[in-house]
C-alpha positions as CSV (number, residue, x, y, z in Angstrom):
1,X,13.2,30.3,57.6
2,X,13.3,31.4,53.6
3,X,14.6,34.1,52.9
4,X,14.0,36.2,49.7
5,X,15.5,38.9,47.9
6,X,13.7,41.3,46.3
7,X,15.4,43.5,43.1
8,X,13.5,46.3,42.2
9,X,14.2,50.1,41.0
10,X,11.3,51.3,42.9
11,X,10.8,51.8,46.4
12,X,6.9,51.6,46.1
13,X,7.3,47.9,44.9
14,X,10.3,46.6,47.0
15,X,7.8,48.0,50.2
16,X,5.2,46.6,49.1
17,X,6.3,43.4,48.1
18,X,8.2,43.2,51.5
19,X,5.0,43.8,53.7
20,X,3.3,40.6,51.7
21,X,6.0,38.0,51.9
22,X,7.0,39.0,55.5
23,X,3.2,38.8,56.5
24,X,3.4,35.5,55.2
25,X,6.5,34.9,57.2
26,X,9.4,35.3,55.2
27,X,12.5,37.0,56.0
28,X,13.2,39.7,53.0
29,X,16.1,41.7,52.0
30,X,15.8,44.8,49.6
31,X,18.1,45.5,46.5
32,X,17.3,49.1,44.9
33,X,19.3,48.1,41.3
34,X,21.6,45.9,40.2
35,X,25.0,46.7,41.9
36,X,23.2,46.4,45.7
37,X,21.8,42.7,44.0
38,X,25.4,42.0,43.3
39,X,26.3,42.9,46.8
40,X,23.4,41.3,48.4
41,X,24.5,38.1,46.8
42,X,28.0,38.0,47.1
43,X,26.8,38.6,50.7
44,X,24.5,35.9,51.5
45,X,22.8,33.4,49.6
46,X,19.2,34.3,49.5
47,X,16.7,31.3,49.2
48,X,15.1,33.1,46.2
49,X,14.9,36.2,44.4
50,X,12.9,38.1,42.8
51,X,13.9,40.5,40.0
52,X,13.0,42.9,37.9
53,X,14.3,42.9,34.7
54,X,14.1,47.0,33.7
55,X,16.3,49.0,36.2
56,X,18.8,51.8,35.3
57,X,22.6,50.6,35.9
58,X,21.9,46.4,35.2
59,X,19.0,45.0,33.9
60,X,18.0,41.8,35.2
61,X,18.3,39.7,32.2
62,X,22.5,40.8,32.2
63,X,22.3,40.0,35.8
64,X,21.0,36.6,35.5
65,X,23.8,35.6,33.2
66,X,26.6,36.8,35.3
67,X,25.3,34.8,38.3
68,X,25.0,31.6,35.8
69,X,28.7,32.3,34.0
70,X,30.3,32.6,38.1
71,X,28.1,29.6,38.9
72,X,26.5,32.1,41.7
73,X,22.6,31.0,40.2
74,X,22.5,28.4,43.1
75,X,18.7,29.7,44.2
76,X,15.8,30.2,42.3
77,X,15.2,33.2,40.3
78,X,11.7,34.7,39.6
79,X,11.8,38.1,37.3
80,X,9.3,40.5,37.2
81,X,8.7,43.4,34.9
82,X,5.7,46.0,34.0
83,X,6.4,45.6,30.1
84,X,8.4,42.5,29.3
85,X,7.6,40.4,26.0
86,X,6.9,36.3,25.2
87,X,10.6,36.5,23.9
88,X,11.7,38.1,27.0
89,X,10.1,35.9,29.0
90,X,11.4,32.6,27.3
91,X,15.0,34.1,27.5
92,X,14.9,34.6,31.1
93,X,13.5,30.9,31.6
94,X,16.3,29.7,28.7
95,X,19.2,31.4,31.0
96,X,18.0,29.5,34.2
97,X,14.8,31.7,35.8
98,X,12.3,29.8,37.5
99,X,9.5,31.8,36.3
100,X,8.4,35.4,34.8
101,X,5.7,37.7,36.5
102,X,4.5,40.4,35.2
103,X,4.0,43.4,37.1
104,X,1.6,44.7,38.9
105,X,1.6,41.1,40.1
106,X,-2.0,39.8,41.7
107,X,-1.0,39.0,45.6
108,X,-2.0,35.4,44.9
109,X,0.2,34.5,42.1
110,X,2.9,36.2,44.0
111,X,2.5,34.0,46.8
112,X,2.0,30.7,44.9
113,X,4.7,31.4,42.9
114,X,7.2,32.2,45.8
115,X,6.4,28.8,47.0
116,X,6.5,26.9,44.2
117,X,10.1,28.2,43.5
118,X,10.7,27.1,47.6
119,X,9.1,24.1,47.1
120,X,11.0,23.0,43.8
121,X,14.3,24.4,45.1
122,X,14.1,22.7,48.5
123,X,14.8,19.0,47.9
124,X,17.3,19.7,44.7
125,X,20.0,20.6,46.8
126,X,21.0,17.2,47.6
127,X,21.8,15.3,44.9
128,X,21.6,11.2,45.3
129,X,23.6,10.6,42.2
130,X,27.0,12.2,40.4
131,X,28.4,12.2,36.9
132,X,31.4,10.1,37.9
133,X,29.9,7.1,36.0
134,X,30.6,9.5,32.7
135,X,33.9,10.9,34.2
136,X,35.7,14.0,35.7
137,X,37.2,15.4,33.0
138,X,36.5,19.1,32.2
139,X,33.8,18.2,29.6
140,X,32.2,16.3,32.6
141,X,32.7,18.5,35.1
142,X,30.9,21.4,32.6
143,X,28.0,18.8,32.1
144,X,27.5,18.7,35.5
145,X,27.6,22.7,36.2
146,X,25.0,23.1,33.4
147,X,22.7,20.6,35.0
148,X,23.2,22.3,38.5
149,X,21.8,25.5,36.8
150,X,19.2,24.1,35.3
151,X,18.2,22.0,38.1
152,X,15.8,24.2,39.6
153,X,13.8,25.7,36.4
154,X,10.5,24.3,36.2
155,X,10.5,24.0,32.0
156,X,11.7,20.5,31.1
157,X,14.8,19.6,29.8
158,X,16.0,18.3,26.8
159,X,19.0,16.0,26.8
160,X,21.1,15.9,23.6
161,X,23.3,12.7,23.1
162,X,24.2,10.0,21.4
163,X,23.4,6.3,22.1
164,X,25.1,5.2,25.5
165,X,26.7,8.7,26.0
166,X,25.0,9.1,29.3
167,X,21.3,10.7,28.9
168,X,19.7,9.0,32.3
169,X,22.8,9.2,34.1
170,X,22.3,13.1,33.4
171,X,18.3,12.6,34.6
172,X,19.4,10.5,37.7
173,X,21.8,13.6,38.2
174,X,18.3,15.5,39.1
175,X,16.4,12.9,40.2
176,X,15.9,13.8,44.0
177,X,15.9,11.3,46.9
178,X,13.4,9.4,47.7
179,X,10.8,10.2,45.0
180,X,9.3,8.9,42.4
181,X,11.7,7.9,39.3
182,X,10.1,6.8,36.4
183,X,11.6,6.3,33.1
184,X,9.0,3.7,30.6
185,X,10.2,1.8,28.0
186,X,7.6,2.0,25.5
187,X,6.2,5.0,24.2
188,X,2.4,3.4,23.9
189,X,0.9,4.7,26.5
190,X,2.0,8.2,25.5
191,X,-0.7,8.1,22.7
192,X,-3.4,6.7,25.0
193,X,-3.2,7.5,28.6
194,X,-0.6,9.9,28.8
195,X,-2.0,11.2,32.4
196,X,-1.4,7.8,34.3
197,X,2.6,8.5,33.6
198,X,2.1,11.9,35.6
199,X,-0.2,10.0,38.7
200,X,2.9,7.4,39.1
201,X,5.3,10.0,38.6
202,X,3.7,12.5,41.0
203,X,6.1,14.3,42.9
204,X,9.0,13.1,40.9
205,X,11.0,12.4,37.6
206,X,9.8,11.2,34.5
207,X,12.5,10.6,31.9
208,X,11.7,9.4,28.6
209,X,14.5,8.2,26.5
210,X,14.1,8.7,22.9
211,X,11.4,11.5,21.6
212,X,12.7,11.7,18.3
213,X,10.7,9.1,17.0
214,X,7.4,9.8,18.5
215,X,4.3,9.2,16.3
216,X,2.4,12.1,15.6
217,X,-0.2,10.6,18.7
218,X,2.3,10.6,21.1
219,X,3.7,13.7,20.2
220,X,0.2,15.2,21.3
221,X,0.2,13.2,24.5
222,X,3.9,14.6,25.4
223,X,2.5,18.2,25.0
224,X,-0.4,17.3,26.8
225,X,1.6,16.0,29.8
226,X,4.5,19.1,29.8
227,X,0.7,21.4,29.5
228,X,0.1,19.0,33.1
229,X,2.9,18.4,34.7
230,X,3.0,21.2,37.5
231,X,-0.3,20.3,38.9
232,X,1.4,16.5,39.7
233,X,5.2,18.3,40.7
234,X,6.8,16.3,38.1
235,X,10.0,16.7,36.8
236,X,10.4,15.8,32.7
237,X,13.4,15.1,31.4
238,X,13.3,13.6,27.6
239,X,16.6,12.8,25.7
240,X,17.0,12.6,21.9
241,X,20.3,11.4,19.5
242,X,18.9,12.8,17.2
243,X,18.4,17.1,15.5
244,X,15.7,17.7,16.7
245,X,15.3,21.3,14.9
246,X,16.1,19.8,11.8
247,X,13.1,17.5,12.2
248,X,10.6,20.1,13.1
249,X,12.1,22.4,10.4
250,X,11.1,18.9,7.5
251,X,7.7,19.3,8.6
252,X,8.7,15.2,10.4
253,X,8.2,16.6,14.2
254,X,5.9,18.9,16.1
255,X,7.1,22.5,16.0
256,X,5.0,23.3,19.3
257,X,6.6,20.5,20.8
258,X,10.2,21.2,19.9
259,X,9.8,24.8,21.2
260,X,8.6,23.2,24.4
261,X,11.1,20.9,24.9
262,X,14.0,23.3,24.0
263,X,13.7,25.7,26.8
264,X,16.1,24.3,28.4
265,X,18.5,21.7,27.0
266,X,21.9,20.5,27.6
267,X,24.4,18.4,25.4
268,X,26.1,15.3,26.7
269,X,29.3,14.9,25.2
270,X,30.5,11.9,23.6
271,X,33.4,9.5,24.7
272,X,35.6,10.3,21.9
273,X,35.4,13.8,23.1
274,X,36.4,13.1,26.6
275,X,39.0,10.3,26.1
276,X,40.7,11.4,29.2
277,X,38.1,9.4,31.4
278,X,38.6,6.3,29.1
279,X,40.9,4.5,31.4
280,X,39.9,5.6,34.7
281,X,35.9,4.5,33.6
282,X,37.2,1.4,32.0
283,X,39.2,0.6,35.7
284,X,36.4,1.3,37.2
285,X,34.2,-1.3,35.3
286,X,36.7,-3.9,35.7
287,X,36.6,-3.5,39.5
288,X,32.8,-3.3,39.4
289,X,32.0,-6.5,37.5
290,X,34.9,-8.4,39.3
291,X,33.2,-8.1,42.4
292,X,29.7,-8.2,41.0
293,X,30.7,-12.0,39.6
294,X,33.4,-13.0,42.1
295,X,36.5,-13.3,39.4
296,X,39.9,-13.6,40.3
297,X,41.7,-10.1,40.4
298,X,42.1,-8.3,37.0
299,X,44.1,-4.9,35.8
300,X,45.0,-3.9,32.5
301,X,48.1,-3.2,31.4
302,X,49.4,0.5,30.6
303,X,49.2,-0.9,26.6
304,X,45.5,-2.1,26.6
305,X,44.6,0.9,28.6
306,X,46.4,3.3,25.6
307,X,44.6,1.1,23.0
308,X,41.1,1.6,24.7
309,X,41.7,5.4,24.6
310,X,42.8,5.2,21.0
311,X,39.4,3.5,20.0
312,X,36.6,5.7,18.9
313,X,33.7,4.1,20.8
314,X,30.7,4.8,18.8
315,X,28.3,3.0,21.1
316,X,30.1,5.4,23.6
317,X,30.2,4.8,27.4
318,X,27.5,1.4,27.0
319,X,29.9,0.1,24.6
320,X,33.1,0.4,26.8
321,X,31.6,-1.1,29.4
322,X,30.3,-4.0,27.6
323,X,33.8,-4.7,26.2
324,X,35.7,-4.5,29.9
325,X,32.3,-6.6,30.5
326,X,33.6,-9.3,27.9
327,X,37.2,-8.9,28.6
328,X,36.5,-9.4,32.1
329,X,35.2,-12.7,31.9
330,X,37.5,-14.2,29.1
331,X,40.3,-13.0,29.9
332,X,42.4,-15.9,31.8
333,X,46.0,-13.9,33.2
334,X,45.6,-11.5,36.1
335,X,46.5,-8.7,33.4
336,X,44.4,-8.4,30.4
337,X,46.7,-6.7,27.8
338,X,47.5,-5.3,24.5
339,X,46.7,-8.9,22.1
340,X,43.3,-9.2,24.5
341,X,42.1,-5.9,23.6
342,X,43.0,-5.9,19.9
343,X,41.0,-9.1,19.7
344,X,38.4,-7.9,21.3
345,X,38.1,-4.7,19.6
346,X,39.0,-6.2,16.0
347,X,35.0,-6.7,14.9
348,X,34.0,-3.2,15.9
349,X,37.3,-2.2,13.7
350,X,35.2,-3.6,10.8
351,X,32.3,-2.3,11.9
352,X,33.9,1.7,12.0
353,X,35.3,0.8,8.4
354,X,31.9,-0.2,7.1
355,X,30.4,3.1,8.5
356,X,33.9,5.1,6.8
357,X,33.2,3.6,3.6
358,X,30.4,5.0,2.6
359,X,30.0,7.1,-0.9
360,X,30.0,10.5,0.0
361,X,28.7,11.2,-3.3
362,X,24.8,9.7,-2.6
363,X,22.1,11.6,-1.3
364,X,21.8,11.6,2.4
365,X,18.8,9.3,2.6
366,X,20.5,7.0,0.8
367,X,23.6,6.9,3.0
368,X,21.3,6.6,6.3
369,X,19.5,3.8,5.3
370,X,23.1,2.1,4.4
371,X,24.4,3.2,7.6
372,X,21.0,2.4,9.8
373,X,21.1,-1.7,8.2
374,X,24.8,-1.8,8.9
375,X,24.2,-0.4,12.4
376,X,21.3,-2.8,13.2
377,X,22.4,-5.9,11.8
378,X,26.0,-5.2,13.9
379,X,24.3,-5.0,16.7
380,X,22.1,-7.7,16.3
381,X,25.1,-9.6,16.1
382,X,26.6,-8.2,19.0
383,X,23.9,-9.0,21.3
384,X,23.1,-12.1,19.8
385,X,20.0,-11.8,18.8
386,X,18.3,-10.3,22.1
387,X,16.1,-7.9,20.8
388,X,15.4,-6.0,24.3
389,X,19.6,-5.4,24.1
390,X,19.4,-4.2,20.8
391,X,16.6,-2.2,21.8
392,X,18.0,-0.7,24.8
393,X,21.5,-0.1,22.6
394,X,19.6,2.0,19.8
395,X,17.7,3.6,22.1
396,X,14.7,2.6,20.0
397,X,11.3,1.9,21.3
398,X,10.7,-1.7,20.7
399,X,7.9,-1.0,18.2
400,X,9.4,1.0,16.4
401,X,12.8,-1.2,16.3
402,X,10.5,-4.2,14.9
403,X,8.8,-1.6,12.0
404,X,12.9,-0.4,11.1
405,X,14.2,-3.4,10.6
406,X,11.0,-4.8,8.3
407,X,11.6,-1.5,6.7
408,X,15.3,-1.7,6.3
409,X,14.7,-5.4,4.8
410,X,16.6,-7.3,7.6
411,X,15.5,-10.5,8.9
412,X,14.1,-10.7,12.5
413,X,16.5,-13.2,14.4
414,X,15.1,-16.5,16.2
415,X,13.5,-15.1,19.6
416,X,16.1,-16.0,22.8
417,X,14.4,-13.9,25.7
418,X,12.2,-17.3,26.6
C-alpha cells in the first residue's frame, strides 16, 4: 500500500488532508515543519510527499534541495502553498518536484494528482538500461544521479550533448520496461500530425534527437505535443548539440518552446572530458564486435590503449567505437598496437588540424560555415558516401542534411544504400 507524507505547518491541513487520502486508502504520515520531514525521511522512504513550501524553521523549496544534493529525492515530490508564484512554481519543478498545488487544493485535483505522481513513480524504479555504455567514471556516475532525480518529474527533459556523446543512451536510461519506446528519425511528421507520435507512444518514451533545427512548423507541433502529452502518459525526452538559449535569444528558435523544454535538462559530457572510460569502453567494443562477427581473439596493447586516450575524439563515443569497429576487423595479430592505431587515427589527425586552423580573426558565421563543409565533407568521406550514416553521425534530420550540404556548396555523392 502507498504511503504518503504530508508536510504542512498547520494542523487543520495535515488532518484534513489525512482524512482524504486515507479514505481513499492510503496509509499517511504527518510532518508539522521541516525538521520532523527530515526525520520522517531519514526514517522511512515515503512513496510520495506532499509539501508545503511556507513553514517557519525550513521552507520547502530549501528542503527539496537538500534531499536532491544527499540523493535522498528518490520519491515524488508534490508542493503545495496558499500564495506561491509562476517563478516559484517552475523552480520547485526545475529542482525535481513532480508538480505544484496551490492551496486550498479542490479534493479532486488532490486525488488525481496523488495518483498521477504514484502512477509515474511506480514503473521508474527499475531501470532496463545503465550508463555503462558511456562509462563509470565520476562524470558518468554524476550523469546518471542527475537522471535518477529527474526521472520522475513529469516536465520533459532536455538533453545537452554533442554528436555521439550519448543523448539516447541517457533516454534509454529512463525508458521503462516493457513500454513503448519511440524515437523517429525524421522530424516531418512533427509539422503535420504531431498527435500520431503521442497514440504510438502512449504510455511510454518518445525521444527526439535533434530539436535545434526544427522549422518554425514543427516547432509548433513539439509545443503542441508537450501541451498533450499527460493525457497519452508519455515520457519526452528531446536532445540538442546545439545553445539552445542562444537561438531563442537571435530571434532563430521559439522562446515558448525553449522555456518548455528547459525545465528540466541535463548535460552529457563529452569523451575528452571523461578520458578515464576511454580504454575500458574501447575493451569493451573490441570484445562486443569480436563476438558479434566471430573474429579470432583481439586485445590491445598498453601503447594503443594510451594513444586512444590521448586522442581528442570529436565524434565522441560513436567515433571510438567505429575505430575499434575498423581496427577490429583489419587488424591481422592477436594484439592490435601502437603503428595500428596511429594509422588508423592519422586521417582524423588532419581532420582536427583543419578544424584548429581556422582564422580566429573572421566573424563567427564565417568560421561555421568553414568548419560545417569541412565537417560534412569528412564525414562523407568517412562513411563513404552513405547518407543515412552521415545522417545519423550529424545528428541531422535527413532533410535538412540534403538542404545543408546544397547550401554549403558540396556535391551530393553517388547514392549506395540500393
Amino acid at each position: 500500500m502507498s504511503e504518503i507524507l504530508v508536510v504542512d505547518d498547520e494542523a487543520g491541513i495535515r488532518e484534513l488532508m489525512r482524512e482524504i487520502l486515507e479514505d481513499e486508502g492510503y496509509e499517511v504520515r504527518l510532518a508539522e515543519n521541516g525538521q520532523a520531514a527530515r526525520a520522517e525521511r531519514l526514517a522511512k522512504e515515503p512513496s510520495l510527499v506532499l509539501l508545503d513550501i511556507w513553514m517557519p524553521d525550513v521552507d520547502g523549496i530549501t528542503l527539496l534541495k537538500e534531499w536532491s544534493a544527499d540523493g535522498l529525492l528518490t520519491m515524488p515530490v508534490v508542493m503545495m502553498s496558499g500564495h506561491g508564484t509562476i517563478h516559484t512554481a517552475v523552480e520547485a519543478t526545475r529542482l525535481g518536484a513532480f508538480d505544484y498545488l496551490e492551496k486550498p487544493v479542490p479534493y479532486n485535483h488532490l486525488i488525481d494528482t496523488v495518483a498521477r505522481a504514484l502512477n509515474v513513480h511506480a514503473p521508474a524504479q527499475v531501470p532496463i538500461f545503465n550508463l555503462d555504455v558511456l562509462g563509470n567514471s565520476p562524470a558518468i556516475l554524476g550523469l546518471a544521479q542527475r537522471l535518477k532525480q529527474v526521472a520522475n518529474v513529469e516536465s520533459p527533459l532536455l538533453v545537452t550533448a554533442e554528436s555521439g556523446a550519448g543523448a539516447e543512451a541517457c533516454a534509454r536510461f529512463l525508458h521503462v520496461p516493457d513500454t513503448p519506446w519511440l524515437a523517429p528519425d525524421s522530424m516531418g511528421d512533427l509539422a503535420e500530425r504531431p498527435i500520431e507520435w503521442l497514440n504510438q507512444a502512449k504510455g511510454g518514451l518518445l525521444f527526439l534527437r535533434e530539436v535545434a533545427e526544427l522549422t518554425p512548423l514543427q516547432q509548433k507541433g513539439l509545443l503542441l505535443l508537450l501541451s498533450r502529452r499527460n493525457e497519452f502518459h508519455v515520457r519526452i525526452v528531446c536532445a540538442s548539440a546545439q545553445n539552445l538559449a542562444q537561438r531563442a535569444l537571435e530571434g532563430n528558435y521559439s522562446k515558448e518552446l525553449y522555456n518548455a523544454l528547459t525545465q528540466a535538462a541535463v548535460r552529457v559530457p563529452p569523451l575528452r572530458e571523461h578520458k578515464e572510460d576511454i580504454p575500458a569502453l574501447a575493451q569493451a567494443e573490441l570484445t562486443r564486435v569480436i563476438a558479434e562477427q566471430g573474429l579470432p581473439p583481439r586485445r590491445f596493447s598498453e601503447a594503443a590503449l594510451a594513444a586512444l586516450t590521448q586522442f581528442t575524439w570529436p565524434g565522441n563515443i560513436d567515433e571510438l567505437r567505429a575505430r575499434v569497429r575498423s581496427l577490429a576487423t583489419t587488424t591481422l595479430s592477436e594484439e592490435i598496437d601502437l603503428d595500428e592505431v596511429s594509422a588508423q587515427m592519422g586521417d582524423s589527425k588532419a581532420e582536427e588540424k583543419a578544424v584548429a586552423d581556422l582564422n580566429l580573426e573572421m566573424p563567427l558565421k564565417d568560421a561555421r560555415e568553414i568548419f560545417e563543409r569541412r565537417y560534412l565533407e569528412a564525414l562523407l568521406t568517412a562513411c563513404n558516401g552513405n547518407m543515412t550514416r552521415v545522417a545519423e553521425k550529424s545528428g541531422l534530420e535527413r532533410t535538412h542534411l540534403y538542404r545543408k550540404l546544397k547550401q554549403l556548396g558540396i556535391q551530393l555523392p553517388a547514392k549506395k544504400e540500393a
